[in-house]
C-alpha positions in Angstrom: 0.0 0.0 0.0 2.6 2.0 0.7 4.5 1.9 -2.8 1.3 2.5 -4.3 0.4 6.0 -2.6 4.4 6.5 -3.4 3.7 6.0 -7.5 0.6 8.3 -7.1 2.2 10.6 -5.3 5.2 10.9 -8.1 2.5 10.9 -10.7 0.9 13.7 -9.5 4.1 15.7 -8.8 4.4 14.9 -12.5 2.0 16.4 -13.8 2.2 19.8 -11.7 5.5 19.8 -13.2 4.7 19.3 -17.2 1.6 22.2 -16.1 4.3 24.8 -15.1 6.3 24.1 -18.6 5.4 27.5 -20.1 3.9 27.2 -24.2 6.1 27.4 -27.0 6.7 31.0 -28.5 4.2 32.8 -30.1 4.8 35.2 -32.9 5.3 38.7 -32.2 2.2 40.9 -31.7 0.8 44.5 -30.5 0.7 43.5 -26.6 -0.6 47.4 -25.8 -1.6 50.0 -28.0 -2.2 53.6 -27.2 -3.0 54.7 -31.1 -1.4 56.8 -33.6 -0.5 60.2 -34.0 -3.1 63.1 -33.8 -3.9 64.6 -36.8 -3.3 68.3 -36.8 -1.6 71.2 -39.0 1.1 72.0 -36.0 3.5 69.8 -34.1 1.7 68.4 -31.0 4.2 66.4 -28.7 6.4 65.9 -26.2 10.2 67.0 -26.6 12.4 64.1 -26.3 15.8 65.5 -27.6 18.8 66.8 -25.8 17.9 70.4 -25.4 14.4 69.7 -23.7 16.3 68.4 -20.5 12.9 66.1 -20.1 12.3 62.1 -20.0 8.7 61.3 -20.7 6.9 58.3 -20.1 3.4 57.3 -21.0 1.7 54.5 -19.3 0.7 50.6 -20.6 -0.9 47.1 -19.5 0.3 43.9 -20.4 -3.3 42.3 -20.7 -1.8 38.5 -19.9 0.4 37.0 -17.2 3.2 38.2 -18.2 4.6 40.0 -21.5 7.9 39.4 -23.1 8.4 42.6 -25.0 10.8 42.7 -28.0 10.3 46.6 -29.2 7.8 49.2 -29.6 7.4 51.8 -32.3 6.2 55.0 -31.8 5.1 58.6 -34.0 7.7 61.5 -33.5 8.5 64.7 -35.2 12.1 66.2 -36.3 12.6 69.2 -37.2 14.1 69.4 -40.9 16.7 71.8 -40.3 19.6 72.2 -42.6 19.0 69.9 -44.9 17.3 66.3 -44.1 17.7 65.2 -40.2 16.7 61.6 -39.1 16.3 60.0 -35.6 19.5 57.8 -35.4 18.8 56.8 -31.4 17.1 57.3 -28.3 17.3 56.4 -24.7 14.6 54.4 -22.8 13.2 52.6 -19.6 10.4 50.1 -19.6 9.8 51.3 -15.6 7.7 50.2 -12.7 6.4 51.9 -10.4 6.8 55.0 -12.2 10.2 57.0 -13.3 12.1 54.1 -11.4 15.5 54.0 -13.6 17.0 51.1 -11.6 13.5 48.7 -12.8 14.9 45.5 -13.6 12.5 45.2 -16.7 15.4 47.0 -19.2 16.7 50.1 -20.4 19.0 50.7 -23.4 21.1 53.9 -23.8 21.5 55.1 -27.8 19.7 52.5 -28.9 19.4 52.1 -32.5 16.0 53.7 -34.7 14.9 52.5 -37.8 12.2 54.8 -39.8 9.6 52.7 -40.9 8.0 53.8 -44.3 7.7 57.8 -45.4 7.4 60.6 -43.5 4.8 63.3 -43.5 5.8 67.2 -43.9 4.0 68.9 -40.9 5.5 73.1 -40.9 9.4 72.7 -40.7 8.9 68.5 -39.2 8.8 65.8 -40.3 6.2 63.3 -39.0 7.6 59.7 -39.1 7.0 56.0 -38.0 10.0 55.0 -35.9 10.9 51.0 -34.8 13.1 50.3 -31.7 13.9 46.7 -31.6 15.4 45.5 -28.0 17.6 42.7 -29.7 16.1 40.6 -27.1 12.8 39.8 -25.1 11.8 41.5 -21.8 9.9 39.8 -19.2 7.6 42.3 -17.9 4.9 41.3 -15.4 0.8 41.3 -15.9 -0.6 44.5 -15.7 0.7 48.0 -15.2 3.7 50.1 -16.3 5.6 52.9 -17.7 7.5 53.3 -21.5 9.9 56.2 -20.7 11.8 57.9 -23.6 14.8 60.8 -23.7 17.4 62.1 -25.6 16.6 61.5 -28.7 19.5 62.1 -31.2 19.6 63.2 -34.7 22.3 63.2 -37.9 22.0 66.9 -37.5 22.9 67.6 -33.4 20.8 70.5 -31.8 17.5 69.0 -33.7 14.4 68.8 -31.6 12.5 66.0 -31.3 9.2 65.4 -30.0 7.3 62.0 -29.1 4.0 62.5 -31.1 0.6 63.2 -29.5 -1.8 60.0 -29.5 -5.4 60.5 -31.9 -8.0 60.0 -29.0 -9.3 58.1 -28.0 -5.8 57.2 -25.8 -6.3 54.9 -23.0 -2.3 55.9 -21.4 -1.9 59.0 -19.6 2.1 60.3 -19.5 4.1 62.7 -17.4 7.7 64.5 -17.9 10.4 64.6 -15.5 12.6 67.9 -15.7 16.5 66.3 -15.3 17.6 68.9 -14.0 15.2 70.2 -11.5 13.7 66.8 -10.7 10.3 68.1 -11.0 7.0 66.0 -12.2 4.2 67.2 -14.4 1.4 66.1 -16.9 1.1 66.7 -20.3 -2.1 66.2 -22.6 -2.8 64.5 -24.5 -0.7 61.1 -24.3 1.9 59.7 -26.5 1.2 57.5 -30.1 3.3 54.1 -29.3 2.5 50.3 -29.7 4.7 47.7 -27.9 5.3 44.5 -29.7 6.3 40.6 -28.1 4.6 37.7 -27.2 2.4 37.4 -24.6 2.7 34.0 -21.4 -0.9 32.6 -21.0 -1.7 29.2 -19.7 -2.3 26.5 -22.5 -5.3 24.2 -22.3 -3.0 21.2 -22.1 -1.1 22.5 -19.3 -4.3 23.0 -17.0 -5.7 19.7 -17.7 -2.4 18.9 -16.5 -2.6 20.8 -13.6 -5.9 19.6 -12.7 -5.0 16.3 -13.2 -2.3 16.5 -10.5 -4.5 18.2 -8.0 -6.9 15.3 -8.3 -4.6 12.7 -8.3 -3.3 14.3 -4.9 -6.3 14.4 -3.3 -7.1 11.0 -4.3 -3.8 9.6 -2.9 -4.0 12.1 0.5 -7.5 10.0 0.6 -6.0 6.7 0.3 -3.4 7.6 2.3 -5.7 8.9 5.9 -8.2 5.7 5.1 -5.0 3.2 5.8 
C-alpha cells in the first residue's frame, strides 16, 4: 500500500511539473496599443531630444500573465533643419512603479531607430514612424507600467525632437520629468506608441495537467488517511 500511494504521489508531482512548462513562443504581436498620432496642421508632442532636458513616459498594460516585449514603435516629429535630419537613437526605460530608472525590466542607452515607411511634412517637421527593436525579449509582469523615452538624437545635433501626440481616443496617460530640476508634471494628451512581443498565458494542455495533479493528490491524501 505504501509503494502504491508512493507511485501516485510521483504521478501527481508529475504532472504539476509538465503544467508549469510554459507554451512554446508565439509570434510577435501588438501587446498594448495607445493609437497613432493626432492629426493636426502643427507639431503636438512631447520633446524628447537633448535640449528639452525632459524624459517622458506614458503608461501601458500587459493584458496577460506576463509579456515578453521585443520593441515598440512609436510617431515623432524632427525638425528638418539644414538639410534632411533623421532620428539615429534614443534612450529608454520600460519602468515600474513610475520613473524608477533602476526597474529591472530593461533600459538601453542610444539605442538604435529605424524609420519605418515615409514621412509626412508637418511646418518645418517631419512626422515619421520609428521602430526600436530591444535585440532581445523582456519579461515584464501582468498589468501596469511605464514606457519612458529621452534624448533623442539626430544626424544633425541640436535637432528637436518630440514624441507625437496620441489621436483619442488614448487609454495611457504620461508625465515629464525635468532632469535637471527633478520636478514632475502632466502633459495632454498622451503619446502615439504600440509595444510588440509575445504574450505568457496558460495552454489548455497544461491546466488539464494541472488539474490532473491536484486530483490525483487528493485522491492519494484519501488513500493515504483511510490506511
Amino acid at each position: 500500500m505504501k509503494s502504491r500511494f508512493t507511485l501516485l504521489a510521483v504521478l501527481t508531482l508529475a504532472c504539476l511539473a509538465l503544467a508549469a512548462v510554459p507554451a512554446l513562443a508565439a509570434p510577435s504581436m501588438a501587446l498594448y496599443t495607445n493609437g497613432s498620432f493626432l492629426t493636426n496642421t502643427s507639431v503636438s508632442g512631447a520633446g524628447i531630444s537633448p535640449n528639452f532636458n525632459s524624459v517622458i513616459d506614458n503608461s501601458y498594460v500587459c493584458p496577460f500573465i506576463d509579456c515578453d516585449v521585443t520593441g515598440f514603435t512609436f510617431w515623432g516629429y524632427v525638425n528638418q533643419g539644414v538639410g534632411a535630419s533623421s532620428l539615429t537613437s534614443v534612450n529608454w526605460w520600460l519602468t515600474n512603479p513610475e520613473f524608477n530608472f533602476k526597474s529591472p525590466y530593461g533600459s538601453a542607452v542610444n539605442a538604435p531607430v529605424l524609420q519605418i515607411g515615409s514621412c509626412f511634412g508637418v511646418n518645418t517637421y517631419n512626422l515619421c514612424l520609428f521602430s526600436v527593436n530591444f535585440g532581445t525579449s523582456i519579461d515584464v509582469p501582468g498589468g501596469g507600467g511605464w514606457l519612458n523615452m529621452s534624448n533623442a538624437l539626430t544626424t544633425l545635433p541640436g535637432t528637436s525632437v518630440y514624441w507625437s501626440s496620441a489621436a483619442p481616443p488614448a487609454p495611457s496617460t504620461g508625465l515629464a520629468l525635468n532632469t535637471i530640476t527633478g520636478f514632475i508634471g502632466g502633459f495632454s494628451p498622451s503619446s502615439s506608441f504600440t509595444l510588440y512581443g509575445t504574450p505568457t498565458t496558460p495552454e489548455p494542455g497544461s491546466m488539464v495537467l494541472l488539474g490532473t495533479g491536484v486530483l490525483g493528490l487528493a485522491g492519494a491524501l484519501r488513500r493515504k488517511l483511510k490506511f
